[in-house]
N, C-alpha and C positions, 0 to 999 in steps of 0.2 A: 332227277335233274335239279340244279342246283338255280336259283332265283331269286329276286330281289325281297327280303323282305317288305313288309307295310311302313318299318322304320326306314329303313335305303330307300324307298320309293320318296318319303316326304323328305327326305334331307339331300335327295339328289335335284329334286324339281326346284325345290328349295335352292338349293346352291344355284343353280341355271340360272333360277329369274334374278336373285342376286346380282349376278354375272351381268345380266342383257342389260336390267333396268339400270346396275350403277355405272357399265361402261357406257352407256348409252346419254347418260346425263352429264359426266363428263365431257366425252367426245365433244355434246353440243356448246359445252360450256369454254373448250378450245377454240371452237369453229370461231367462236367471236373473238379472240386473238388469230384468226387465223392459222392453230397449229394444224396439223394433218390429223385426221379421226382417228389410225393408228397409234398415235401417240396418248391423244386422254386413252381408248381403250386399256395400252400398255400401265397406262400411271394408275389406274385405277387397279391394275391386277399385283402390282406393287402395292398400293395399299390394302388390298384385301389379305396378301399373300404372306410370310412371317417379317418381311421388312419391316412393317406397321403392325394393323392387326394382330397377326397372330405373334407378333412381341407384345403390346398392351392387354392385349384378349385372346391369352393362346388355348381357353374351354370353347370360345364361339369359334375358332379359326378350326380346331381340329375336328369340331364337330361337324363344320359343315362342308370344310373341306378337308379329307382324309386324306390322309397318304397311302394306308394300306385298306384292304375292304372290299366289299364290293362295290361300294359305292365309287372310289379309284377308280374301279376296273371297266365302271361303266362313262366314268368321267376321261379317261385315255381311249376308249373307243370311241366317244363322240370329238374328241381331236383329232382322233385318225381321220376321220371323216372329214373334218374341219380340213384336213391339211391340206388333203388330196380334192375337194371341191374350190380351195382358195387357187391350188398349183391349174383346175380345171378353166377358171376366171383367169388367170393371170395368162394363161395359153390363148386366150380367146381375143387377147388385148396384140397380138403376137399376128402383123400381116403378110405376108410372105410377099406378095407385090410390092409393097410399099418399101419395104429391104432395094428388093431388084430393081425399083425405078430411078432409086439414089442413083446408081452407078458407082464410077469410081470414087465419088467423095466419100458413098456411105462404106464404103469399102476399104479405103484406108483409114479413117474414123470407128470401123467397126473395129479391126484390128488391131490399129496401136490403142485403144483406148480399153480394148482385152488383155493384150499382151503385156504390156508394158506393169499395170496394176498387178499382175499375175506375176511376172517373170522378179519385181520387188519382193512381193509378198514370200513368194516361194522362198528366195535366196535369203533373206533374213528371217526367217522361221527355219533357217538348214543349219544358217552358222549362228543364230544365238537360242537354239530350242530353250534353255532354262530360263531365258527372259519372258519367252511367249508360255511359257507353263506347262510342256511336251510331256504329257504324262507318262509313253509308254515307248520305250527307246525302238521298242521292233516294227511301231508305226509311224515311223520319222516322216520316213516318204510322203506317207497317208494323210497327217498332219501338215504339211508342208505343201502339199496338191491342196488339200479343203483351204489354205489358207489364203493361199495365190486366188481361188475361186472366188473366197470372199470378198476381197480386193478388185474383183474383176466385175463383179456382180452389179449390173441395174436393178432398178427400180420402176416395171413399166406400167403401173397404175397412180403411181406418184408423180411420175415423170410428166404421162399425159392428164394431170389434174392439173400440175403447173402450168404448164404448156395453154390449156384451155383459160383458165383462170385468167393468162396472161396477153388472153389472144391473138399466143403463138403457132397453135396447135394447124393449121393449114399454111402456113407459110413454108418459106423454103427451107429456113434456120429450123422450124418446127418438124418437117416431114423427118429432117437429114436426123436430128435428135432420137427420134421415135425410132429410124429404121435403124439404127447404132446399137439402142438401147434392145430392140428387137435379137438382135443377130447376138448381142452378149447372153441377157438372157439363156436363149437359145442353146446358146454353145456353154456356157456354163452350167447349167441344169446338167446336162448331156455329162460332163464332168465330173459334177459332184454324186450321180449316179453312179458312174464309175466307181469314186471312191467308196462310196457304201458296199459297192460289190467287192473290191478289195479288202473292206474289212472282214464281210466273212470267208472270200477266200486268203487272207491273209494278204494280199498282193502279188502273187505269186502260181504260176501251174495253169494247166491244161483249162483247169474249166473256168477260171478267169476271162482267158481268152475267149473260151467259147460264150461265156455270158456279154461280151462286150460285143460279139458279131451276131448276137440274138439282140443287143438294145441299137447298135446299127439297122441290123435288117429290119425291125419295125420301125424306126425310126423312119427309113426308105420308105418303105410301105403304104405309111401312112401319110407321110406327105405326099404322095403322089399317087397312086392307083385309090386308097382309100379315101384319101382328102376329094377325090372325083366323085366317089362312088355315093358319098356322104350328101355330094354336091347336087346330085343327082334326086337323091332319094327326098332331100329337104321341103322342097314343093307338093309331093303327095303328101308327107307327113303334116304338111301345118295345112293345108286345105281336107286334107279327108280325117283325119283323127282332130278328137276335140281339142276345145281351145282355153288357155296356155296347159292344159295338162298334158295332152298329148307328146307337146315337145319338149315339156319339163322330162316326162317321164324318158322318151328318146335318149334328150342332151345324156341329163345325169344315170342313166344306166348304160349305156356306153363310157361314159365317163368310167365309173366304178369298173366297169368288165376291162377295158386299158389297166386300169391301176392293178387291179387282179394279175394282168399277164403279166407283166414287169414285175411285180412280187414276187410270182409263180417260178419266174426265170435269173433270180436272185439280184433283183436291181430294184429299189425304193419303190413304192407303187406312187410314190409323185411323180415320177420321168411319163409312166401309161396315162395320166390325167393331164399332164401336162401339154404332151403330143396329141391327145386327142382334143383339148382346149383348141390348138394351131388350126385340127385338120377342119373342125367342125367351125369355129369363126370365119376362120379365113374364107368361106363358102359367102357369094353375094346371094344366093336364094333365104341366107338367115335371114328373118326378120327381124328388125331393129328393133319391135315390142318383145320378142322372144328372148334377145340378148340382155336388153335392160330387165327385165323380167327376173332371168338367170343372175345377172350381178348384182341386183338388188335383194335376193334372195339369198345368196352365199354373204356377201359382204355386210348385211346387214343382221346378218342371224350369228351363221356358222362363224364366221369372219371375228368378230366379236370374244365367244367362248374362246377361242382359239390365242387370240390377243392377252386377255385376262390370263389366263390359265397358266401363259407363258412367267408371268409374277407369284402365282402361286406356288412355284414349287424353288426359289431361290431367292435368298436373303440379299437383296441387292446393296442392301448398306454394309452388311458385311463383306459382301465380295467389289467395294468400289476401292478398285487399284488405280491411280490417279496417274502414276508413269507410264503403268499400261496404255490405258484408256489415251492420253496423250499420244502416243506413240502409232498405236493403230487408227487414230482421229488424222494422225499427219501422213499415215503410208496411204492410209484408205483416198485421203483426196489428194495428195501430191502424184499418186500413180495415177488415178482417173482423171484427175480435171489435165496433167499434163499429157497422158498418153493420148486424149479426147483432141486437145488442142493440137498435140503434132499430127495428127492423121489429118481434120478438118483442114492445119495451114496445108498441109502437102498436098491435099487435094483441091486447092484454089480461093479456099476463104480466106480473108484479111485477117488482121489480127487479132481485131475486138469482135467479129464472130466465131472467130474460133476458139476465142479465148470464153464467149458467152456458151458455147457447145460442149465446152469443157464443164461450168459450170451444172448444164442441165444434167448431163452425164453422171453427175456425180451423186447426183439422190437414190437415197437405197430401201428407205424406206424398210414396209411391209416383206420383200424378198430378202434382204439381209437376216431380218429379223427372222424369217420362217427357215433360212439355209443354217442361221447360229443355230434354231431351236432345234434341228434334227442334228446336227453333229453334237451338241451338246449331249441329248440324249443319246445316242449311237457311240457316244463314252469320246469322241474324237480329241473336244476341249474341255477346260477344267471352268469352274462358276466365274472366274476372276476373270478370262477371256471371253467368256459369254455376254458378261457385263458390259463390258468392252465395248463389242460386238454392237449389243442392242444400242449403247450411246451414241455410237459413233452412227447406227444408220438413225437413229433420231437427229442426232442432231446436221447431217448433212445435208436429209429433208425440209429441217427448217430454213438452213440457209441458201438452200438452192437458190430459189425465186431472186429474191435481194441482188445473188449475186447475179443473175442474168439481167435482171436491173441495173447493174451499177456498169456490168462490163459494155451494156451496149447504150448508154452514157455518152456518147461522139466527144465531148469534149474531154473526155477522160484521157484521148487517147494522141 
């Protein structure tokens, strides 16, 4: 059996605490401008990664983090992990009541602020593929779906930090935000699973199909017969099994066994952690110490490595395309903040909340960032649209707040 040497042992732990301790000194050192933790995390893995680092010191960059090795191999399975426990928290953030209590505001706001971002994205990634960097002409389609998604995609632990931060996060403007952001999510994940399933069946055939009515019926499943049964069991679990281990152990091995079956059935194992993130939150017998518990645990550990890691392996100053980056900075919020805004007017809001609902809408944060890092990897996009990608959901999360500030301003308007 093949194993880590005594060298891979000290250069893997090594690298980790690197990782924890310099993204973590960063992060705090944004918090006092205010930026998102996400972001020092990400800036930090840029300069460890060959951008910085390993262009000045490319003996300490290779040493400590490889590209090939076992060291690598142990370093991508602890992302895998990272990915599928972040897609786990970000499910958990996801109410399914709070969606259904909007009604029809959140329901037209849900939609054109889906649709609209998506139906852009799509059609200008069809008619100018060599602009967007389409690398492989038999996956137009495939590319052209992941990109509409991108474009569609919230941000729902950003979204409700702002929101909180702003003390918006219970109000009416705050719920309608959340349950928008909730249902895009949702239906985007659900999507972009898809495409991954199309990439290895090519897009095409019999068992396409059948993989997409296996991420359906679980998908059914779980939110309803399972989300019950879940709901049910939660009460003996946190009262008769110890405490927080018990429900640690529960959450996250349910979690893992989801992400399993959706692997098993040839669709990302984020879609399994994700839906079980839904069924198991969305349960009122969670307790609020179990939950904070869990998200302080993933987002402060896993959360992290995962962050950093994403800089390690892409030279961002060589792949910074500026027309690009422009370009998808412009489709990414002219589809969301306006798709956002026409659903919220049609559904009864004036014009400076709907125009602030647009706004909220539009941070992408930590989800953009984890949707680019798997198509990237999954071969979809090229470095130059990843780059892209990561800017544009950095910088939309910066500007969100500001601009929910400014548009509901009364005099502005």
């Amino acid at each position: 059996m093949q194993t880590l040497t005594h060298e891979d042992v000290v250069v893997l732990l090594t690298s980790i605490s690197i990782m924890l301790l310099a993204s973590r000194m960063f992060a705090e050192l944004g918090r006092k401008f205010k930026l998102p933790v996400v972001m020092g995390e990400m800036i930090m893995g840029i300069i460890l990664g060959p951008s910085i680092i390993g262009y000045f010191f490319p003996g300490f960059f290779s040493h400590f983090f490889p590209e090939t090795g076992n060291v690598a191999i142990s370093m991508n399975a602890i992302t895998q992990i990272s990915v599928v426990m972040l897609l786990f928290v970000a499910g958990m953030e996801v109410q399914l009541p709070v969606v259904l209590k909007q009604g029809r505001l959140a329901v037209y706001t849900s939609l054109t602020s889906l649709a609209i971002p998506f139906t852009i994205g799509f059609w200008l990634t069809w008619y100018l593929p060599d602009f967007f960097h389409l690398q492989n002409t038999n996956s137009h389609v495939i590319f052209s779906v992941f990109f509409g998604t991108a474009m569609a995609i919230s941000a729902l632990p950003v979204i409700a930090r702002i929101l909180m931060d702003m003390n918006l996060y219970r109000t009416r403007l705050g719920m309608l935000i959340m349950a928008s952001a909730m249902f895009n999510d949702l239906v985007g994940w659900l999507i972009f699973s898809i495409v991954l399933a199309m990439i290895d069946h090519q897009g095409v055939g019999a068992n396409l199909g059948l993989t997409i009515f296996y991420v359906m019926a679980f998908g059914v499943f779980m939110l309803t017969i399972g989300r019950k049964l879940l709901s049910k069991s939660l009460p003996f679990i946190q009262t008769k099994l110890s405490w927080p281990g018990g429900v640690l152990a529960f959450a996250l091995g349910l979690c893992f066994l989801c992400a399993a079956f959706t692997e098993a059935m040839g669709v990302h194992a984020i879609l399994g952690a994700f839906i079980m993130g839904i069924a198991l939150g969305d349960s009122v017998h969670l307790n609020e110490r179990a939950r904070e518990i869990i998200h302080q645990f993933v987002t402060n550990i896993f959360a992290p490595l995962f962050f950093v890691n994403i800089g390690l392996h892409i030279n961002f100053v060589a792949h910074f395309n500026l027309p690009l980056i422009l370009v998808v900075l412009v489709i990414a919020s002219i589809g969301k903040i306006g798709g956002a805004w026409i659903g919220a007017y049609m559904g009864g809001l004036d014009f400076r909340n709907s125009l602030a609902v647009g706004f909220g809408m539009n941070a992408r944060g930590a989800m953009e960032i984890l949707l680019g890092t798997i198509a990237f990897k999954a071969g979809i996009i090229d470095p130059d649209l990843f780059v892209a990608l990561i800017i544009m959901a950095l910088l939309t999360s910066i500007s969100s707040a500001p601009l929910i500030k400014w548009a509901m301003q009364k005099d502005k308007f």
